[in-house]
C-alpha positions in Angstrom: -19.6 -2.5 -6.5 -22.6 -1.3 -5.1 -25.5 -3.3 -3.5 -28.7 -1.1 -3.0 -29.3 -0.5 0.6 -26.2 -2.2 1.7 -22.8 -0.4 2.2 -19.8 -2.1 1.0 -17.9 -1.7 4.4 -21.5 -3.8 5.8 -21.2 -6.4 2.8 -17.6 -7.1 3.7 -18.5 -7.0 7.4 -21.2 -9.7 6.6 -18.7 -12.0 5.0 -16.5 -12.0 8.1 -19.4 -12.8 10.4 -20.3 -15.4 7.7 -17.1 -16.9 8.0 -17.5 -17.5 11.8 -20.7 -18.4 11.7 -21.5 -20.3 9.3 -24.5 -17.9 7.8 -25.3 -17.5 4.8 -23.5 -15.3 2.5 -24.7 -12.1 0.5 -23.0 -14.0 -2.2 -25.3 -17.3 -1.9 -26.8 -18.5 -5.4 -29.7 -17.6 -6.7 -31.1 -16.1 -2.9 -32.8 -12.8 -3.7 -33.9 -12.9 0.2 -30.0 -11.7 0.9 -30.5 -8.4 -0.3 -32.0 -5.9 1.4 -34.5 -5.0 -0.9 -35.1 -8.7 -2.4 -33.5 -7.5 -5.4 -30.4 -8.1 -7.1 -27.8 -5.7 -9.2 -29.2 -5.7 -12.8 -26.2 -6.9 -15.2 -25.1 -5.4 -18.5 -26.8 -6.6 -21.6 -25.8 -10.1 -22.2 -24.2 -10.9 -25.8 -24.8 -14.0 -28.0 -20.7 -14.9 -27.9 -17.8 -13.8 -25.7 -15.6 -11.1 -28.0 -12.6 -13.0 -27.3 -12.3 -16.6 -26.4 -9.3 -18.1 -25.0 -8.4 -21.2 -23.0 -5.7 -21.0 -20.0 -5.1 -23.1 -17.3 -2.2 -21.0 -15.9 -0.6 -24.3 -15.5 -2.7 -25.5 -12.4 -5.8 -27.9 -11.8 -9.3 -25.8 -11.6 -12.8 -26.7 -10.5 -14.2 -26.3 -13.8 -17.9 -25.3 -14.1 -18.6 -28.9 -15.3 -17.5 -30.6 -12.6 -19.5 -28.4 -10.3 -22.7 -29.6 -11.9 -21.8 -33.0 -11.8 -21.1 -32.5 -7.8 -24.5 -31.1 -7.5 -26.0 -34.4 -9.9 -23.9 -36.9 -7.5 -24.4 -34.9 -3.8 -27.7 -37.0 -2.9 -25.8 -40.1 -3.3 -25.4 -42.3 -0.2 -21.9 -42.8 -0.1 -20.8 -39.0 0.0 -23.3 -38.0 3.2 -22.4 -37.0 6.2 -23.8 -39.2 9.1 -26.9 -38.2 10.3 -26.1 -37.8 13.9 -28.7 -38.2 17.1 -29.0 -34.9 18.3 -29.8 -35.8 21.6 -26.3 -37.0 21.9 -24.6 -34.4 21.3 -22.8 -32.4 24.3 -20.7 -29.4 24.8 -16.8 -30.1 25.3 -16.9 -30.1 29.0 -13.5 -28.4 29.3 -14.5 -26.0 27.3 -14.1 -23.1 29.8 -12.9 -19.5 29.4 -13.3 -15.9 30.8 -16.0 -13.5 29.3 -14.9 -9.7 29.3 -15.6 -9.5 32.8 -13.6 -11.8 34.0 -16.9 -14.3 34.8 -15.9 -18.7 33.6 -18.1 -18.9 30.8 -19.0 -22.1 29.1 -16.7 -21.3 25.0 -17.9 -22.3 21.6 -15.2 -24.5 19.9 -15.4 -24.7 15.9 -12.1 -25.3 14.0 -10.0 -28.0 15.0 -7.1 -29.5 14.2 -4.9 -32.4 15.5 -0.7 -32.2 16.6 0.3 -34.2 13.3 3.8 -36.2 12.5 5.0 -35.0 8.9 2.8 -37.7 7.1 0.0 -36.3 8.5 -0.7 -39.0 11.0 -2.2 -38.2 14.7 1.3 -37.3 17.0 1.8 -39.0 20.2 3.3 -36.5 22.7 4.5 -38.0 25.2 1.6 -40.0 25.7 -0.9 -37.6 24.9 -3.3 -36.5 21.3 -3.6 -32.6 21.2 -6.0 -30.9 19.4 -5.7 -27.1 19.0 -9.0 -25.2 18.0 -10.7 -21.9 17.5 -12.8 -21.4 20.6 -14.4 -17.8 22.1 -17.3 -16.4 23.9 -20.1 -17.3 21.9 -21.7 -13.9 22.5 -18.8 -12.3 21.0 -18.1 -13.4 17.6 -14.8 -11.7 17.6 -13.5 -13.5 20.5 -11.3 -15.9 18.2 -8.4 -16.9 19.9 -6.3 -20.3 19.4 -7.1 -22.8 22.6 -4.8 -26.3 23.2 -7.1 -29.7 24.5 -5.4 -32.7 24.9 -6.5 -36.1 26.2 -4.2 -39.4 27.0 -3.6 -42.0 24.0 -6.4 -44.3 24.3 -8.8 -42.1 25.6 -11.8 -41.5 23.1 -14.5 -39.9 25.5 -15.4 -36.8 25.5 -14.7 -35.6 29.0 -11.1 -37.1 28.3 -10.0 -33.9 26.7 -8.8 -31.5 29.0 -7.8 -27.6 28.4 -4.5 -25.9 28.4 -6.1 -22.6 28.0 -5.3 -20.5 25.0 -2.1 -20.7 23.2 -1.1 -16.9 23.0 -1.2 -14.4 25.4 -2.0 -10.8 24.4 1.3 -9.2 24.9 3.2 -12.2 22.7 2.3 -10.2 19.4 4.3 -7.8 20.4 7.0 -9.0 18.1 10.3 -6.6 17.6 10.3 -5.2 13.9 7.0 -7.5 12.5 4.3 -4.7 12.5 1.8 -7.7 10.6 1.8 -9.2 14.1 1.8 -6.3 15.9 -1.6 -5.8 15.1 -3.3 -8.8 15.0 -6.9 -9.1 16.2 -7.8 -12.4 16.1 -6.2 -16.1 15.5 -7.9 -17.9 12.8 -7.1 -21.9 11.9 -3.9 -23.5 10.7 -2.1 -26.8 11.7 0.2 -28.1 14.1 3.3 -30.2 13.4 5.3 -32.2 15.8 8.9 -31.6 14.7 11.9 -34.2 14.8 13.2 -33.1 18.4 10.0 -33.1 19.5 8.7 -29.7 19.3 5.4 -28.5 18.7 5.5 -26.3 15.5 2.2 -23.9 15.3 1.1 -22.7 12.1 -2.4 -20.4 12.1 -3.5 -17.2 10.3 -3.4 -13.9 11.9 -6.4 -11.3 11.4 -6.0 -7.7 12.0 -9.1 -5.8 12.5 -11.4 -4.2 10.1 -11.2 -0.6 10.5 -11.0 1.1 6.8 -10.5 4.7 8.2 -7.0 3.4 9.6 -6.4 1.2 6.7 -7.3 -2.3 8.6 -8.9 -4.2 6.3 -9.2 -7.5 7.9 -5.8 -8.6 6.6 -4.8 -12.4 6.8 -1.6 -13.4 7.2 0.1 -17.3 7.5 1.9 -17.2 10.8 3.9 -19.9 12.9 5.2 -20.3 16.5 6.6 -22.8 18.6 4.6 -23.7 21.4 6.0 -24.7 24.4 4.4 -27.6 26.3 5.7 -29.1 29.8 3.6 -32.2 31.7 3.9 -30.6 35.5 1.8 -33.4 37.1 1.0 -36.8 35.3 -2.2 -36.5 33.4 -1.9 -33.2 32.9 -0.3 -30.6 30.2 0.7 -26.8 29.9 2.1 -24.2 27.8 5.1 -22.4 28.6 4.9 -19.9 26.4 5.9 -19.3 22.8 8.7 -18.8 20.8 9.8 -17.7 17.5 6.8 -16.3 16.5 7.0 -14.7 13.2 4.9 -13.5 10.4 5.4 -15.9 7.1 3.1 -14.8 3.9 0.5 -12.6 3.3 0.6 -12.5 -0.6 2.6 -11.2 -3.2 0.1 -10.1 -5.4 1.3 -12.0 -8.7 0.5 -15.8 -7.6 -1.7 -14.7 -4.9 -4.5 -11.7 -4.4 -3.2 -9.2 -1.6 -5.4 -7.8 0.8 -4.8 -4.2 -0.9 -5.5 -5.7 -4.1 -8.6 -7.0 -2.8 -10.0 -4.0 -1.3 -8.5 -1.4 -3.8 -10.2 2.1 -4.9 -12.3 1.6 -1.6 -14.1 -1.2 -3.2 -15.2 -3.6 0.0 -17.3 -6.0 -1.8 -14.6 -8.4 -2.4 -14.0 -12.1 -0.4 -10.3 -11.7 -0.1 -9.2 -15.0 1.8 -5.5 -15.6 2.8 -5.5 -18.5 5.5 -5.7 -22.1 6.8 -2.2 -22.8 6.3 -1.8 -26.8 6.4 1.9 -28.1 7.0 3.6 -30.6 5.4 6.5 -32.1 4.1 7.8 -34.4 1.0 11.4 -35.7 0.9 13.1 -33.3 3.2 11.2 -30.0 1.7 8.6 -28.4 4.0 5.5 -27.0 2.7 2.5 -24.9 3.6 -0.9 -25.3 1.7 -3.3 -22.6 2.2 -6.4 -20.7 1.0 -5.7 -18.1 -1.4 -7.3 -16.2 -4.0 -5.5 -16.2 -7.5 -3.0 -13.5 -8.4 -2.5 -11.4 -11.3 -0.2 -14.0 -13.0 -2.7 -17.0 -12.2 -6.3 -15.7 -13.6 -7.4 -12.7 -11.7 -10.5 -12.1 -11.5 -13.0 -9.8 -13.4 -14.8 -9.4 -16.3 -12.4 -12.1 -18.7 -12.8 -14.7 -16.4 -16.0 -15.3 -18.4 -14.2 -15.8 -21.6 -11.7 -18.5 -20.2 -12.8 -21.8 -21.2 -10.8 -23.6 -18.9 -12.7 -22.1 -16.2 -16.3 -24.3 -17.7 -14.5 -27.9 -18.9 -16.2 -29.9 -20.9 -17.0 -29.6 -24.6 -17.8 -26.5 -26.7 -21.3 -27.0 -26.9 -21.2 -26.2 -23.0 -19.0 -23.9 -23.2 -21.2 -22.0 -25.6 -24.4 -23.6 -23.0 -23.1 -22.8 -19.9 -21.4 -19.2 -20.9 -24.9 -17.8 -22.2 -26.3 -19.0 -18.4 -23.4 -17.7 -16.6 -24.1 -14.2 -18.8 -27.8 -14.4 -17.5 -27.2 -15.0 -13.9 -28.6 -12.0 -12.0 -25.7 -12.4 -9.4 -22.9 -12.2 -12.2 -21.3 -9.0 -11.0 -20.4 -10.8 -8.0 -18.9 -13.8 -10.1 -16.5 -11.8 -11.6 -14.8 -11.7 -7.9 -15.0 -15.8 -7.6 -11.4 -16.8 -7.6 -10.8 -18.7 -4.9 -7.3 -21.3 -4.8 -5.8 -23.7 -3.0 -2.1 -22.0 -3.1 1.2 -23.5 -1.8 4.8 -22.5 -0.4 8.0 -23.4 0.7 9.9 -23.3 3.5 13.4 -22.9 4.8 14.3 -25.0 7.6 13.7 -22.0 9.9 10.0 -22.1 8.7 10.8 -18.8 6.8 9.6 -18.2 3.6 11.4 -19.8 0.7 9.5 -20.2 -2.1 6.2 -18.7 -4.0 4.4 -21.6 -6.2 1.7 -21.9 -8.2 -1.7 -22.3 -6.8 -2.4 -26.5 -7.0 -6.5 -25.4 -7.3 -8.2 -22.5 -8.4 -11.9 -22.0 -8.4 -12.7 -19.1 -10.8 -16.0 -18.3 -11.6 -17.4 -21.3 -8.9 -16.5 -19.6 -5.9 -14.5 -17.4 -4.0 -14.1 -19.4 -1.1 -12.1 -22.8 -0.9 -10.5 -23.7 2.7 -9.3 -25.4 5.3 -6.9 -27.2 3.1 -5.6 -30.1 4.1 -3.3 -32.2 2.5 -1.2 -35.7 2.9 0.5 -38.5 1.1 -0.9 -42.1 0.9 0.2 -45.1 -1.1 2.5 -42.7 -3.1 -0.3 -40.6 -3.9 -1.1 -36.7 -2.4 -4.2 -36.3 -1.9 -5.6 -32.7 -1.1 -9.0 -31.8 0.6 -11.1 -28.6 1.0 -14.1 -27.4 2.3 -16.8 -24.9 1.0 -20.2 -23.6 1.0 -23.1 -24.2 -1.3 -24.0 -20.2 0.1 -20.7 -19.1 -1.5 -20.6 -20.7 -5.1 -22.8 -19.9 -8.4 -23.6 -22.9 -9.9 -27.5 -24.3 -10.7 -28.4 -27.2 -8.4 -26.9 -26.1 -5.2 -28.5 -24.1 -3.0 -27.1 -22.1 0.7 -27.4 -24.8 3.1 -25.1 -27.0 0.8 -22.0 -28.0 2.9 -19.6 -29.8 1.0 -16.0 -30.8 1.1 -13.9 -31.8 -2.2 -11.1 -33.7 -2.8 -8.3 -34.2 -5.5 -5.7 -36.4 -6.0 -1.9 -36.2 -7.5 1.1 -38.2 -8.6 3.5 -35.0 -6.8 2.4 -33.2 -4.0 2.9 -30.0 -7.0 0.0 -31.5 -9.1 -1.4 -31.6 -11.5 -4.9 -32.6 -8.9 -7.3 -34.9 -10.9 -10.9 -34.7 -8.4 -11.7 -37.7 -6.6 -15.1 -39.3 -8.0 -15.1 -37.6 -10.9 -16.2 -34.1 -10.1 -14.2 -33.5 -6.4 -17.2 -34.6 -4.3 -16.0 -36.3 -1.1 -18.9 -35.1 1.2 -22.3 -33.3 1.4 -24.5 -31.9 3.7 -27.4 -30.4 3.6 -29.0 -28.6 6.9 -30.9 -26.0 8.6 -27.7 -24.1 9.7 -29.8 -23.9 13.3 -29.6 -27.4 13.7 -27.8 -28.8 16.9 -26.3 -31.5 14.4 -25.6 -28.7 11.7 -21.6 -29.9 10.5 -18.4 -27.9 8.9 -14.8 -27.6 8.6 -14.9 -31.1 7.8 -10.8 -32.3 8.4 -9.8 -35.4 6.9 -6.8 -37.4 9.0 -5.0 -39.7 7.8 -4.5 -42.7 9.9 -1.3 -45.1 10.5 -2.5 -48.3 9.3 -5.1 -49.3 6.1 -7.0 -47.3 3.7 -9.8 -45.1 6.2 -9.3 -41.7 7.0 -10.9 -40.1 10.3 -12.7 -37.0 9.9 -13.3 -34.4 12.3 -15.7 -31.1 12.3 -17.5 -29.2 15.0 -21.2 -29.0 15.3 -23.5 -26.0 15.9 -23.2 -22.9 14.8 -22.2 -20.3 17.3 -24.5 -18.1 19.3 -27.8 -19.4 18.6 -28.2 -21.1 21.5 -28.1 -20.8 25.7 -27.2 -24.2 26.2 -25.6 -25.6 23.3 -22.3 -24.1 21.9 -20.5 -24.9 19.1 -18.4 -28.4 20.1 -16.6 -31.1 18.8 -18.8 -33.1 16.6 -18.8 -37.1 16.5 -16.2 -37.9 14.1 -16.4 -41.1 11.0 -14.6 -42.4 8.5 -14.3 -42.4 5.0 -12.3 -45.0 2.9 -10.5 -44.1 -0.1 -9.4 -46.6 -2.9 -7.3 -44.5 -5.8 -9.1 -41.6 -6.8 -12.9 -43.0 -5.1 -13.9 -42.3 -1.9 -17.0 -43.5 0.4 -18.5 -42.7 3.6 -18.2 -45.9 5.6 -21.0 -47.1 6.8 -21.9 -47.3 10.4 -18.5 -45.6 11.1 -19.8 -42.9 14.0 -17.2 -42.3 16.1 -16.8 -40.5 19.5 -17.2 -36.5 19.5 -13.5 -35.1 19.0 -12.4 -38.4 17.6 -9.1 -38.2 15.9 -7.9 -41.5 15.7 -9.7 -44.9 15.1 -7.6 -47.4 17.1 
């Protein structure tokens, strides 16, 4: 697919900087101004009625086109807005120190977070301590993505509680015997963190390798785990001891989920080929990993056909008929036909190998490419499964590239089928300058031991834009669900890095 004045390898190499940045997209909606030319590819001819109609779920829940719209109807509505937060407040993790490339303590930027859970998703107490593990790096260097461990004592909520291990990996540990995936990774992108029966801490985070097309590196994903080895030398403070089993897990299988190959095929770059974010969990005595995928070609590839799949719209067939005619007039429809983004799911053997391929629980064909951070938990004998995506990245009238949202969906069995929460998925929005201090993402919603209010966490500020303010732990709230409704509580501002509300 060609975009005039843009290579494909640049597209693709956009994307990834997208994805750490929080920029917008080449893919955003309706935004002429990402092209280089302020033009957009010119689609075929568009036809009164699809040749062939057809309607096929593939046997999973999708965001349908219809409940897209109603999201972007309901997003103004008070109780799905993120706090508006006093920027004046808002400081930089103070522990957040690290080593540029010259060896100089350099103040980090730290975006995606996640907590130590228990199985139920709860916060873990580790021997008196939360931890938090997160995506930090020099905020010059947007490829210095590396895995970092803060912890604080239980009790604690300030910000200078949290303290830092350091980063989890060292460089020579993905030198693994006989796993060439790990061999060469680049980066460490997000996961979760599990703390096991005997008290382990179970790592689980998605390994990048580098983008380099000539050696056939396309920026391949791959779900990864680790134990991670933590000692208390001196009260009050922890470290890591190094890692063990670390092992490669998943990476696609092309059939229920899009391979990297698949993705970038024919030297074709302009693709969003996600593979990441895996989010452990487990349900009587089977472990799971939910992820971010991309549908295979057994669960509604992508392309051309996607258009003629009614389950991909909802509604009626008077929208159908409505929305297909717009969808065949949308000047960014070439790229639409590569929107297939899923929520997939695995099992595991008791080893944390890989057991089982399922069925994605959500697909997003035709809406957008990109659904992630997946998180996922039981409650009152209900799963309920969260995600987070951009307004920059989906194709749907109403939304517009500094739309942050996250969605949420509920189930009887953690296998589906996901009914959206509030009608159309819509749990939060937000809507800022992406170079505001107070600017919010990979929203992460934790369930908490006692009531009905779950804690969520994000970080706040995008990377690199500023000297003195890096990308940090934003103040955390809480959000109460009852069935399949949700609301922002009000007043509910918690500390920065909050992760539990007691």
């Amino acid at each position: 697919m060609k975009i005039k004045n843009f290579s494909r390898k640049t597209v693709a190499i956009m994307m990834a900087a997208t994805m750490l940045t929080g920029g917008t997209s080449v893919f955003a909606s309706g935004s002429e101004s990402d092209y280089g030319n302020g033009t957009q590819p010119t689609p075929p001819p568009v036809v009164e009625t699809p040749s062939s109609v057809f309607n096929d779920t593939y046997g999973f829940t999708h965001l349908t086109r219809f409940d897209a719209l109603k999201i972007a109807s309901q997003q103004k509505e008070s109780r799905y807005q993120v706090p508006q937060f006093d920027a004046s407040t808002i400081r930089n993790i103070p522990s957040a120190k690290g080593k540029d490339a010259n060896g100089k303590t350099i103040d980090l930027d730290v975006w995606d977070t996640w907590p130590l859970q228990n199985a139920d998703g709860t916060v873990a107490n580790y021997n008196g301590y939360e931890v938090v593990f997160g995506l930090a790096g020099d905020p010059k260097v947007s490829s210095d993505t590396f895995i970092y461990l803060f912890y604080k004592k239980v009790g604690d909520q300030s910000l200078d509680a949290w303290k830092n291990a350091g980063r989890v990996f060292k460089d020579s540990d993905k030198m693994v015997p006989n796993d060439t995936i790990l061999n060469n990774q680049s980066e460490e992108w997000s996961g979760s963190a599990t703390m096991t029966k005997d008290g382990k801490v179970r790592l689980f985070y998605t390994n990048r390798q580098p983008w380099d097309a000539d050696k056939g590196f396309f920026g391949k994903q791959t779900l990864t785990t680790a134990q991670v080895n933590v000692s208390e030398p001196s009260n009050g403070t922890l470290q890591i001891n190094g890692v063990e089993d670390l092992k490669s897990i998943f990476d696609g299988d092309g059939k229920m989920y899009q391979t990297v190959d698949q993705a970038f095929r024919a030297g074709d770059y302009s693709d969003n080929h996600t593979l990441r974010d895996p989010h452990y969990v487990e349900d009587n005595g089977h472990k799971y990993l939910v992820f971010e995928a991309n549908t295979g070609s057994e669960t509604g590839y992508q392309g051309q056909s996607m258009f003629s799949n009614k389950a991909y719209y909802g509604g009626d067939d008077d929208f159908f008929k409505s929305e297909y005619q717009k969808v065949m007039n949308n000047p960014s429809r070439n790229y639409m036909t590569i929107a297939n983004g899923a929520l997939g799911i695995i099992e595991l053997n008791n080893d944390y190998s890989l057991k089982k391929v399922m069925k994605p629980l959500i697909a997003s064909n035709t809406v957008t490419d990109e659904i992630e951070r997946a998180n996922i938990f039981e409650k009152d004998g209900k799963w309920y499964l969260f995600t987070d995506t951009r307004g920059a990245k989906m194709f749907v009238d109403g939304v517009d590239a500094e739309d942050i949202y996250m969605l949420g969906y509920v189930a009887d069995s953690i296998d589906g089928p996901y009914k959206p929460l509030n009608g159309s998925g819509l749990v939060l929005h937000q809507d800022l300058n992406k170079r505001d201090v107070t600017w919010n993402y990979a929203h992460f919603a934790i369930p908490q031991v006692k009531g009905n209010k779950v804690v969520i966490t994000s970080y706040m500020t995008n990377r690199g834009f500023y000297t003195d303010h890096h990308s940090t732990f934003a103040p955390s709230f809480e959000v109460e669900i009852d069935g399949s409704e949700t609301k922002v509580v009000p007043n509910s501002i918690l500390e920065q890095g909050q992760v539990t509300s007691n």
